[in-house]
Every structure is written in C-alpha cells, then in structure tokens.
C-alpha positions in Angstrom: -145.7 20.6 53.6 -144.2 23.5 54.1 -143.1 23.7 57.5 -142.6 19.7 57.7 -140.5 19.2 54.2 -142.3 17.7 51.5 -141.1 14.1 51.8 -141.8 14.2 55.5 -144.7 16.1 55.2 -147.0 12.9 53.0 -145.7 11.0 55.5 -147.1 12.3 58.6 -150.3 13.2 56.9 -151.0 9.4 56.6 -149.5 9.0 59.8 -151.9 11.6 61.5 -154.8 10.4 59.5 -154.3 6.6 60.6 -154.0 8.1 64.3 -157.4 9.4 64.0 -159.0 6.6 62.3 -157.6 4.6 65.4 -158.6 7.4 67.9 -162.1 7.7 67.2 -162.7 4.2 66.8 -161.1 3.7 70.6 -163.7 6.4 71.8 -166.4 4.4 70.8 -165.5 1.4 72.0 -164.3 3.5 75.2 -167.9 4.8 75.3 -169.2 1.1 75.1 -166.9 0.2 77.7 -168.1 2.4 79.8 -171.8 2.5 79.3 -171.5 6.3 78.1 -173.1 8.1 75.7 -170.9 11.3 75.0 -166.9 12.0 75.1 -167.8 14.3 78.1 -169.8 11.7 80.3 -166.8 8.9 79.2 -164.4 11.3 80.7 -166.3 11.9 83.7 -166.8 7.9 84.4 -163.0 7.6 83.5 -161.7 10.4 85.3 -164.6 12.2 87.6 -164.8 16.4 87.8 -161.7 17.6 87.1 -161.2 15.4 84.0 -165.0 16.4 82.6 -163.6 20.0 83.3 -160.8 19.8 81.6 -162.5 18.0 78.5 -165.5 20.8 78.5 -162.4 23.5 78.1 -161.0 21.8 75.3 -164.2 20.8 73.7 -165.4 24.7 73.9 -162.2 26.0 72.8 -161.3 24.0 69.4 -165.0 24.8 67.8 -165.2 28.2 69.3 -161.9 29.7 67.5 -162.0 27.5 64.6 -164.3 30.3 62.8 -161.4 32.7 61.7 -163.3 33.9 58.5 -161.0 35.7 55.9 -168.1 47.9 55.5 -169.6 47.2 52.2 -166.5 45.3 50.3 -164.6 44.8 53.3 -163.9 42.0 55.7 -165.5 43.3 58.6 -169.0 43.6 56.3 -168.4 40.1 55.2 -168.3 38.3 58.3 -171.4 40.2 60.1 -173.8 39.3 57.4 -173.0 35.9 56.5 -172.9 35.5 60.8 -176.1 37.1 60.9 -177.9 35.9 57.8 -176.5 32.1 57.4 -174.2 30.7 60.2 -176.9 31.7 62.9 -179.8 30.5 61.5 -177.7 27.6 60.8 -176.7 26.7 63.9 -180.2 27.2 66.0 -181.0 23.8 64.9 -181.3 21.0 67.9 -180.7 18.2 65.9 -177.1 17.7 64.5 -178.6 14.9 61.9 -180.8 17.9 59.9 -177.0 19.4 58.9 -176.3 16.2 57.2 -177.3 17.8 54.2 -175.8 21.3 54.2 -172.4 19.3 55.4 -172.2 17.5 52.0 -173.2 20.4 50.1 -169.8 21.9 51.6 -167.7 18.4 51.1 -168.8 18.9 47.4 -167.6 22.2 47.0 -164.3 21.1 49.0 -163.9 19.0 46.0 -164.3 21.9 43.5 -161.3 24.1 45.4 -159.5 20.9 45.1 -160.0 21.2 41.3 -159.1 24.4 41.3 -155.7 24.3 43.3 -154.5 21.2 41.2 -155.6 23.6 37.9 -153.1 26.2 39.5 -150.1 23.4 39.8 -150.3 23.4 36.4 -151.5 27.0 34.7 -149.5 28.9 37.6 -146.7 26.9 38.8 -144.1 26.9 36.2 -144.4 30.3 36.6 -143.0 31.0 40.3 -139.6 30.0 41.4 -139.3 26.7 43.2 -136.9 28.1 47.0 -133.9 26.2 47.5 -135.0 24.1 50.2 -138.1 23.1 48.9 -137.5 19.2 48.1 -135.4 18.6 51.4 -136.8 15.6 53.3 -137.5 17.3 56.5 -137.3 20.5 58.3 -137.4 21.4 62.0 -140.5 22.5 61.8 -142.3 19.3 61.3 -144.3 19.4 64.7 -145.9 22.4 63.7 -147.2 20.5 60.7 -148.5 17.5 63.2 -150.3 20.5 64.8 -152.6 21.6 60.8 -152.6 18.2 60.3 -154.2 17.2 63.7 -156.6 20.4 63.2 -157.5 19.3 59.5 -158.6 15.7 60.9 -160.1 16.5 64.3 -163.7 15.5 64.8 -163.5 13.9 68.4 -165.5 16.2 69.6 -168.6 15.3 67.8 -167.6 11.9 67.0 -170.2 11.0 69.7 -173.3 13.0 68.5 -172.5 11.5 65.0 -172.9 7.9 66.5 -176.0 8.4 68.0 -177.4 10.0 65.3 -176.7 6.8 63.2 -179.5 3.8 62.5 -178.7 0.9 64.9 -175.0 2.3 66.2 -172.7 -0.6 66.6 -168.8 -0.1 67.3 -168.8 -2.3 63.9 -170.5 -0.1 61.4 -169.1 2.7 63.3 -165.6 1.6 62.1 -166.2 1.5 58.9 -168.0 4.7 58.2 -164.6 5.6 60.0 -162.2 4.1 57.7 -164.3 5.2 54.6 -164.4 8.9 56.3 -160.4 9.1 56.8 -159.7 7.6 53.6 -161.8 9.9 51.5 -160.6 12.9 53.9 -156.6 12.0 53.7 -157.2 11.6 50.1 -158.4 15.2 49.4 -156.2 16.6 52.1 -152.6 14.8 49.7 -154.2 16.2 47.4 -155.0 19.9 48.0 -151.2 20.0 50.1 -149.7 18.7 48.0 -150.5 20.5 44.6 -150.4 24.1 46.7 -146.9 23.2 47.8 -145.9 22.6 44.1 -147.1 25.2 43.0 -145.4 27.8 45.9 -143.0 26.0 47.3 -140.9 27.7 50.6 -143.7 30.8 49.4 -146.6 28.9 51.1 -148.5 30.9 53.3 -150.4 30.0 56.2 -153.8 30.3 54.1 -152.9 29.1 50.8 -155.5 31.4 49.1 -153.0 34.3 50.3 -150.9 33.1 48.0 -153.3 33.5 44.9 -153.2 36.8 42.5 -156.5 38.8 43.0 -157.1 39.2 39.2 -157.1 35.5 39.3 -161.1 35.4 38.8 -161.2 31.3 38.9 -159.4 31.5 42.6 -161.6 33.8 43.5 -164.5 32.0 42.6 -162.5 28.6 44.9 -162.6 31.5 48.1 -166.1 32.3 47.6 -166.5 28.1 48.0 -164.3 28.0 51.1 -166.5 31.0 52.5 -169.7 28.6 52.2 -167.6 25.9 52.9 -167.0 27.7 56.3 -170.8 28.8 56.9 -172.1 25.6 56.3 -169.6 23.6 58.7 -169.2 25.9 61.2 -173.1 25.2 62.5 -171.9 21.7 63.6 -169.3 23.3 65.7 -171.4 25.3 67.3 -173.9 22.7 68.3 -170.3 21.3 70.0 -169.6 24.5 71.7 -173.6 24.6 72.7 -173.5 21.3 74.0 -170.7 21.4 76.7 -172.3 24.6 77.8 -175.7 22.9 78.3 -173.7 20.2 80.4 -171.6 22.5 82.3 -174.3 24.9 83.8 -177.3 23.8 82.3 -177.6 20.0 83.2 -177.5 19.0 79.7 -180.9 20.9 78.5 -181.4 23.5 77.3 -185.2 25.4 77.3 -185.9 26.9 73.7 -185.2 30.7 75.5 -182.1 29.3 76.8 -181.2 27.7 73.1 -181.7 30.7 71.5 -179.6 32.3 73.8 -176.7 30.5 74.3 -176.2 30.2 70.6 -176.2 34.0 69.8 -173.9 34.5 72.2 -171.8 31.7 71.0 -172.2 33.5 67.2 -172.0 36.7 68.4 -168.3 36.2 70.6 -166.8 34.2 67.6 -167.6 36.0 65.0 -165.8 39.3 67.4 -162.9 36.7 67.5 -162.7 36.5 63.7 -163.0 40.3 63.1 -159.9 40.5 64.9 -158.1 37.4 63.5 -156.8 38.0 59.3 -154.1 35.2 59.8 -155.5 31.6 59.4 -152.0 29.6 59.7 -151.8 30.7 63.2 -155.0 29.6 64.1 -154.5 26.4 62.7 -151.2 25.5 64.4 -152.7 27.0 68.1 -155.5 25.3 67.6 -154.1 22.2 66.5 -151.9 21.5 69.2 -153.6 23.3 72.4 -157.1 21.4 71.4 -157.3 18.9 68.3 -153.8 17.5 70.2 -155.6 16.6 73.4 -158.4 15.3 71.9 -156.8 13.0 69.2 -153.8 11.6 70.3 -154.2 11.8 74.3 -157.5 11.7 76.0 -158.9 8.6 73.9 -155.9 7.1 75.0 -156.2 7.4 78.5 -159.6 6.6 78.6 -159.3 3.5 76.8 -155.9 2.3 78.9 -157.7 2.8 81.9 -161.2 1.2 81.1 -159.8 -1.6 79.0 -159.3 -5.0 80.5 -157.3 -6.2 77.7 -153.6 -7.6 78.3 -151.2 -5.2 77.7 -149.8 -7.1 74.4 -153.1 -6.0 72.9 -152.0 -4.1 69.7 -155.2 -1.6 71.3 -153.0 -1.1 74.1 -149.9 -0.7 72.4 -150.8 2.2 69.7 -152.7 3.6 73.1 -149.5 3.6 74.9 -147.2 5.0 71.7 -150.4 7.8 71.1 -150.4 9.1 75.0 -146.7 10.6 75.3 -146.6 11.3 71.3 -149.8 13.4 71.7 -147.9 15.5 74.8 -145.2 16.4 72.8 -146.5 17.7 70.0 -148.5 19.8 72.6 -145.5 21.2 74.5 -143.2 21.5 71.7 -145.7 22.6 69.1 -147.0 25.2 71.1 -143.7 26.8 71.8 -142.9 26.6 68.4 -145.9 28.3 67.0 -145.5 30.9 69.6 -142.2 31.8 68.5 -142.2 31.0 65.1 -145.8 31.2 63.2 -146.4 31.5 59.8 -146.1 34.3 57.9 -149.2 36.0 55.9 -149.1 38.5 53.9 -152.4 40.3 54.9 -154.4 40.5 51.9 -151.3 41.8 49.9 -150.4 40.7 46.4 -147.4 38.6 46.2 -144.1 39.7 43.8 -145.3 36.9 41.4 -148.4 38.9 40.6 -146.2 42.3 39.2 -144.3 40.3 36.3 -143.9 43.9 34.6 -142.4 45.2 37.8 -140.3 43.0 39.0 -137.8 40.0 38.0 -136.6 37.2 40.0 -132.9 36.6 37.9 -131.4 36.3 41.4 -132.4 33.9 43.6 -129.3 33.4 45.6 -131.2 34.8 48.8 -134.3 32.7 48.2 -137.5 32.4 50.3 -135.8 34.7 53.1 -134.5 37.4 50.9 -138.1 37.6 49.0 -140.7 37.4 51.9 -138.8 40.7 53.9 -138.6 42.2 51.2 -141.7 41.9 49.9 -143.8 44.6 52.3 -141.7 47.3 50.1 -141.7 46.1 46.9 -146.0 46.3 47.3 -145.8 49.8 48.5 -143.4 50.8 45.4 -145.5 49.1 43.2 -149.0 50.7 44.3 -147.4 54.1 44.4 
C-alpha cells in the first residue's frame, strides 16, 4: 500500500490475486493438456532442457530465500534452534499431504496477527501522524507493490504436488478449491495491508512488525505467531526446493540417505542466508519479481498458449496473451526498481512514536522524508 498508494494499492491486490486464481488454474489444465504430472515435466514437454532448466532455477530460488527469519536472546540464537529443533524435523517428511495439518495450524494463527494488526488501527493509530501523501491514488512505485503482492500469492510451485495429493483430482474440483483459496487469501491479505497502512501510513516499513513499539506485549505475542507461522510453512517449501533437486541430478528419487541429506543441506544454507538477511521488504520485492513473477504471470502462460488448441478469441487465450508481456515487465522494471530503491527498515530500532516523553511531532512540514533520516539520531540521543 505503501509503495503503490492506497487507492491503487486495493486495486492491484484484487488484480494480482484474480491473476493467480487464473494462473494456477491454466497450469492444471496445461498439465492435462499435456499429459504431465508436475510444473517441471509440463515445461519440459512444452519447452524441452533449457526451459525445465530455467524452471528448476526459479523453482529452487523462490522457496530457498523465502526463509528470511527476523546468542541466547538474540537473532542469531533464534534462527539455529527453531532450524534445528522444528523446521528440520519438519521438513524430512516425503509426503507433502502429512503438512496438511501443521499448514492450518499456521493459517489459524495468520488470522490471530490479523486480529491483532486491525486492534492496532484502532488503539495505536490515532496516535501517529498520517504523511502528507498518504491518501494519493498512486505513486511510482506501484510495480514494486505487484512484486509483494505476487510474492504474498505465489504457490505455483507446489500447485502441482497439491493436486495430486487431492482425492480423485479433476481440473473441476481443482478450480474451486482455487477460487475458495484466493478468495479467503485476498481477503486476509485487504485486510492485514490495509489496517497496517492506516495505522502508519508513508511510516510503513518493509516488515510491518518493525513498525511496532517493543513494550507493546500484545505485538509481540502477533511476532511470536508469525515465527511459527514461518516454521510451520517453510517445510512445504522445502519439500519444493528438495524436489527439483531430486529431478535435476537425482532422476526424481531420492534414497532415504540421499533424503536426509539433501534436506540438511537445504536447512543448513537457508537458514546461513537468513542469519545474514535482517530486512524482510527487500526480500519480498527481489523475490517477488525475479521468481513469484516468472512463475505467476509468465511461464503458465506460455505453456498454455503453446499447448492449447483453442481459437485465439478464447477469453483463455486472451488473459494468456495480456499475463505474458505484463508478467515481463514487472520483472524488468521491478527489479531495477527494488535495486535502486528498496524499502527502508529500521533494524530492530524503536521508532520516534514509541518516545512520546522525548520527542514531539508539532511540525510536520518535512513529513515522511524529514522523520525517517532523521530518525537513526534521534535513537542514539534517546538511548544515551
């Protein structure tokens, strides 16, 4: 919302979500086309080598960094043990249909940080000054939004696995667990944007929890939610990530050594990833547009135009047509624009709002710009 402009910003978060209903609908009939069983061996019939390369890469790549998890009370502490103690266990499983369970234990806590941000609007909005720009219908930044977006909605890359792990798979009932799934997901995602952006305005961070006051103890019980949130989901993404490897150099099986194997090493190099990562927006928008991009809005597409026999009046064909080019451009431009401009975090700092005693906001002619580079001395004069 905040890099799109709030008007513009509901907008395109219907408009991605209907995009990705559409998209993973068209792999599945794409698969059926085809007589394929997984995105990888759809690409390959579609495409041959270099497109089942290029697929693996992008496959890997948006599971593999999408774990950038924010000694004893620290960070570094944090991530080890949970990596060690819950997401690895976690992930060992071979069957993607026995994390069924621990996936809607973390959809029902998504719902409780949900409560908790639209408590916030309310207790804690009033309080903090709304930026000047903050109700303007768009801003240039908007294809860095499509980027989040695109990263909040992607599951292309297990859409497959998910099929076949239903009871009598049709491209029917596939559709509508689809439409049900988008619905309920576009439905949390207005609602968690949209009540953070009311309550921070142009002082939205990248990770919305940055924004929060430590002392605020019901916040911190919504980031202990999105930490389980995160070990609980992430198991599915590695059995992604474990997948393409299997296919790439294993022939698609893995032995139980091998299993084993491959997903510590998997754990082991993401979790080094997220020790080094503190900054969640920028992950989001790389992410989004290198990997969810490709996979939503483009390779579905191509498949679909290119195994399809329908005429090309077929409203298929059409949105196919419109999603192919849109999808490259939010790769191209998206990516140069979250290179050069990313979003800001404030690195486990407290923000002004949080010293009321110590400082007052009477002047707001500078606004958001004034406020967030000036905001790295007004912490150190407060803690000292």
């Amino acid at each position: 919302m905040k890099q799109a402009g709030f008007p513009l910003g509901i907008l395109l978060l219907f408009w991605v979500s209907y995009v990705t209903d559409f998209s993973l609908v068209l792999l599945i009939k794409g698969g059926t086309l085809s007589g394929t069983d997984s995105y990888q061996s759809l690409v390959n019939k579609t495409f041959g080598f270099p497109g089942y390369l290029l697929l693996s890469a992008l496959q890997f790549m948006y599971p593999f960094i999408v774990d950038p998890q924010s000694w004893f009370t620290g960070r570094h502490f944090i991530i080890t043990l949970s990596t060690v103690m819950f997401i690895l266990p976690l992930s060992l499983y071979r069957d993607i249909a026995k994390l069924g369970k621990i996936s809607f234990i973390s959809t029902v806590l998504t719902t409780l940080i949900v409560g908790i941000v639209m408590t916030r609007v309310v207790s804690l909005g009033p309080h903090i000054p709304k930026t000047e720009d903050a109700w303007v219908f768009a801003k240039p930044n908007a294809i860095q939004a499509i980027g989040v977006m695109s990263f909040a909605f992607i599951c292309h890359h297990n859409c497959f696995l998910v099929y076949g792990s239903l009871e009598e798979p049709t491209v029917a009932k596939w559709s509508r667990i689809i439409h049900v799934s988008v619905l309920v997901s576009v439905f949390i995602c207005m609602l968690f944007a949209t009540c953070g952006y009311l309550t921070f305005t142009g002082f939205t961070q990248g990770d919305l929890f940055e924004n929060y006051c430590r002392s605020d103890d019901l916040v911190t019980f919504g980031r202990f939610c999105y930490g389980v949130t995160v070990i609980l989901t992430y198991p599915i993404e590695c059995f992604v990530t474990r997948e393409v490897i299997a296919n790439v150099f294993f022939g698609g099986t893995l032995s139980s050594a091998f299993h084993i194997a491959v997903t510590v090493v998997i754990i082991m190099v993401a979790m080094l990833v997220s020790l080094l990562i503190d900054c969640l927006g920028i992950v989001l928008e790389l992410n989004g547009v290198l990997c969810a991009a490709p996979l939503i809005f483009i390779i579905p597409s191509a498949c679909y135009l290119k195994l399809s026999e329908e005429p090309r009046t077929h409203s298929d064909k059409i949105m196919a047509c419109v999603m192919l080019p849109l999808g490259a451009v939010v790769m191209v431009f998206g990516f140069t624009m979250a290179v050069t401009n990313s979003q800001d975090c404030t690195h486990g700092h407290e923000m002004f709002y949080c010293f009321p005693d110590n400082f007052s906001l009477t002047n707001l002619s500078d606004s958001h710009l004034q406020l967030t580079t000036q905001l790295p001395v007004l912490n150190i004069s407060i803690f000292q």
